[in-house]
C-alpha positions as CSV (number, residue, x, y, z in Angstrom):
1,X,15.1,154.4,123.6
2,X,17.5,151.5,125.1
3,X,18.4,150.6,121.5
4,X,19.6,154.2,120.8
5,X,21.4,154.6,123.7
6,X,23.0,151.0,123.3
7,X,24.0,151.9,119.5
8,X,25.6,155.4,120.4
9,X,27.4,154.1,123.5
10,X,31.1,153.6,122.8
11,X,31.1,151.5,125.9
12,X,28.9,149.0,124.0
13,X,30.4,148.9,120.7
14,X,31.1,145.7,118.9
15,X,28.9,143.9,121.2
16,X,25.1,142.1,120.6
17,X,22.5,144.0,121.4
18,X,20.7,143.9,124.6
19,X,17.8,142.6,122.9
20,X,19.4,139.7,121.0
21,X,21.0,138.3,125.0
22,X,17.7,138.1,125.9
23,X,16.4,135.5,123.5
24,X,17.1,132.2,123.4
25,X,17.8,129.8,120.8
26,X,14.9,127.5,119.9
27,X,16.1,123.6,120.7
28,X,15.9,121.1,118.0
29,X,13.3,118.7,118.3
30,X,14.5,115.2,118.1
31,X,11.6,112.6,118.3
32,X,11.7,110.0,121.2
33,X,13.3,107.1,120.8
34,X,11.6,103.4,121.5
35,X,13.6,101.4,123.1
36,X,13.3,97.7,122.5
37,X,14.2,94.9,124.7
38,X,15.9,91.6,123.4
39,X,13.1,90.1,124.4
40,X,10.9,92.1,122.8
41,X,12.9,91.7,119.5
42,X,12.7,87.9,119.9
43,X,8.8,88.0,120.5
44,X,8.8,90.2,117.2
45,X,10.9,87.5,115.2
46,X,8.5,84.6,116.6
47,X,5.4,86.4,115.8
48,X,6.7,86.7,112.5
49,X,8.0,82.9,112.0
50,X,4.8,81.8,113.3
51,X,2.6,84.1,110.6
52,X,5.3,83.1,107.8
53,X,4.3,78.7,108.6
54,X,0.9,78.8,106.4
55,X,2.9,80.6,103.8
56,X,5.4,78.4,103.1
57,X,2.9,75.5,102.9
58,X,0.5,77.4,100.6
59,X,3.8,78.9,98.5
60,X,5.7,75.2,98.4
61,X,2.1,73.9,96.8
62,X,1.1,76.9,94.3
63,X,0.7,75.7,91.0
64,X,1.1,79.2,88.9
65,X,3.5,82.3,89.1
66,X,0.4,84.6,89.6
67,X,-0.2,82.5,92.2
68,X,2.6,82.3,94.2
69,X,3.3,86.4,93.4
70,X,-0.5,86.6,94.8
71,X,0.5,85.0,97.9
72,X,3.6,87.2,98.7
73,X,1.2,90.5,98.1
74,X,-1.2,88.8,99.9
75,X,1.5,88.4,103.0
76,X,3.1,91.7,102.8
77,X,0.4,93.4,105.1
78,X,0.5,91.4,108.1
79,X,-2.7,91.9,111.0
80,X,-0.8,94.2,113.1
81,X,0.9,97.7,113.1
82,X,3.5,99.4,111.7
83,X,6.6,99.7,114.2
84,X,8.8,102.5,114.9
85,X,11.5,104.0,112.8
86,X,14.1,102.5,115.4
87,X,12.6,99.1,115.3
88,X,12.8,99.1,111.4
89,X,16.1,99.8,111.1
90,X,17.1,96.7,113.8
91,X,14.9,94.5,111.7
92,X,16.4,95.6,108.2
93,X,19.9,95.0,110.1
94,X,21.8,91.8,108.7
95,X,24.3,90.9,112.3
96,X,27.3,89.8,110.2
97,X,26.1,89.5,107.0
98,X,25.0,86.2,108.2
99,X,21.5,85.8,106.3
100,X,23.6,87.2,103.0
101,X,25.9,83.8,103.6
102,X,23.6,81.9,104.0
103,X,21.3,82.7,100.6
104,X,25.1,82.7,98.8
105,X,26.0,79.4,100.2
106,X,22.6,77.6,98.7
107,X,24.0,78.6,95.4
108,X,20.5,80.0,94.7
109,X,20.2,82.6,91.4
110,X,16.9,81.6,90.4
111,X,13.5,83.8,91.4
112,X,11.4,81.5,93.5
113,X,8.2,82.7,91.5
114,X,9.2,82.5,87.4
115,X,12.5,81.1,87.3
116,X,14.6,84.1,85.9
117,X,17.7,85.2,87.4
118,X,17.0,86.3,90.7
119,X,18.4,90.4,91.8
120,X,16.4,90.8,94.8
121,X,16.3,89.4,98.3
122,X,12.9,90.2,99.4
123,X,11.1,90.6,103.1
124,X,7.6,88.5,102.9
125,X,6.9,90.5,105.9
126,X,8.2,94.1,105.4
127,X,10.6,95.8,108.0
128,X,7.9,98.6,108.6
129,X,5.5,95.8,110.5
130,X,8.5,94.7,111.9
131,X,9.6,92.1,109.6
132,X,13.4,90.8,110.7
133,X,16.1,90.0,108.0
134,X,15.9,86.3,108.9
135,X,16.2,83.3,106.4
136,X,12.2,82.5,106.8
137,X,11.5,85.9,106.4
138,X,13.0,86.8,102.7
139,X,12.9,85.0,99.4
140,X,14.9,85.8,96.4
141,X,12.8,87.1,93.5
142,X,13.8,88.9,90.2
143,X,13.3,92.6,89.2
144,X,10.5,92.0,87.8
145,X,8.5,90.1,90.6
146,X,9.6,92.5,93.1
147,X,8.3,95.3,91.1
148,X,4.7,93.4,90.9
149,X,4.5,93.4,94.4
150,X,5.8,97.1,94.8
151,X,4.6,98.7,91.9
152,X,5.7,102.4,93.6
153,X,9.4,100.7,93.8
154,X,9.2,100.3,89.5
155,X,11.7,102.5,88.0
């Protein structure tokens, strides 16, 4: 009865309907954001150097290709959990393109595991365990390689 009377009354004309103020409009949900400390960022990156030091040794003495490509795979799923989305994207951040320099400084074009001409900088320990884009942390491996270890990355 209050919508008929609203919809014949010039007095309301041209304006919502009494129904329509009443409601209100459903918020967005925006997941919560994890905060991380400097500190905790640097614990991350030292937990990380500290699991990377057997894999150097073992990947500086591997005879084969399968082997050393066995070793990255092997390396890519680290003991602990997955980090947060925001944690990710600080690790996969590169603070003035200063790891970049570094690789293109070395002069190095070669993939670390067969020797073709390396396309790929490479996390040993993935950004989603919280793998930093430090110099220990990445190696530079070709197409192919990279595709061995990430078979769902193939195109």
């Amino acid at each position: 009865m209050t919508l008929l009377y609203h919809y014949s009354n010039p007095v309301f004309k041209g304006k919502p309907w009494a129904i329509e103020e009443g409601r209100k409009k459903k918020k967005k949900h925006k997941p919560a954001r994890i905060k991380i400390s400097n500190q905790q960022f640097r614990d991350l990156v030292k937990r990380t150097q500290d699991y990377l030091v057997p894999f150097w040794d073992r990947f500086n003495s591997a005879e084969t290709d399968e082997a050393r490509l066995s070793l990255l795979r092997a390396y890519s799923v680290p003991p602990w959990k997955r980090v947060s989305q925001h944690v990710r994207r600080l690790c996969r951040k590169d603070p003035h393109h200063q790891v970049s320099a570094l690789f293109d400084s070395l002069g190095l074009v070669k993939c670390a595991t067969c020797d073709d001409p390396a396309e790929n900088k490479h996390h040993i320990v993935p950004c989603c365990f919280g793998g930093p884009t430090i110099s220990v942390n990445l190696i530079l491996i070709c197409e192919k390689c990279h595709e061995s270890i990430h078979p769902w990355m193939a195109q």
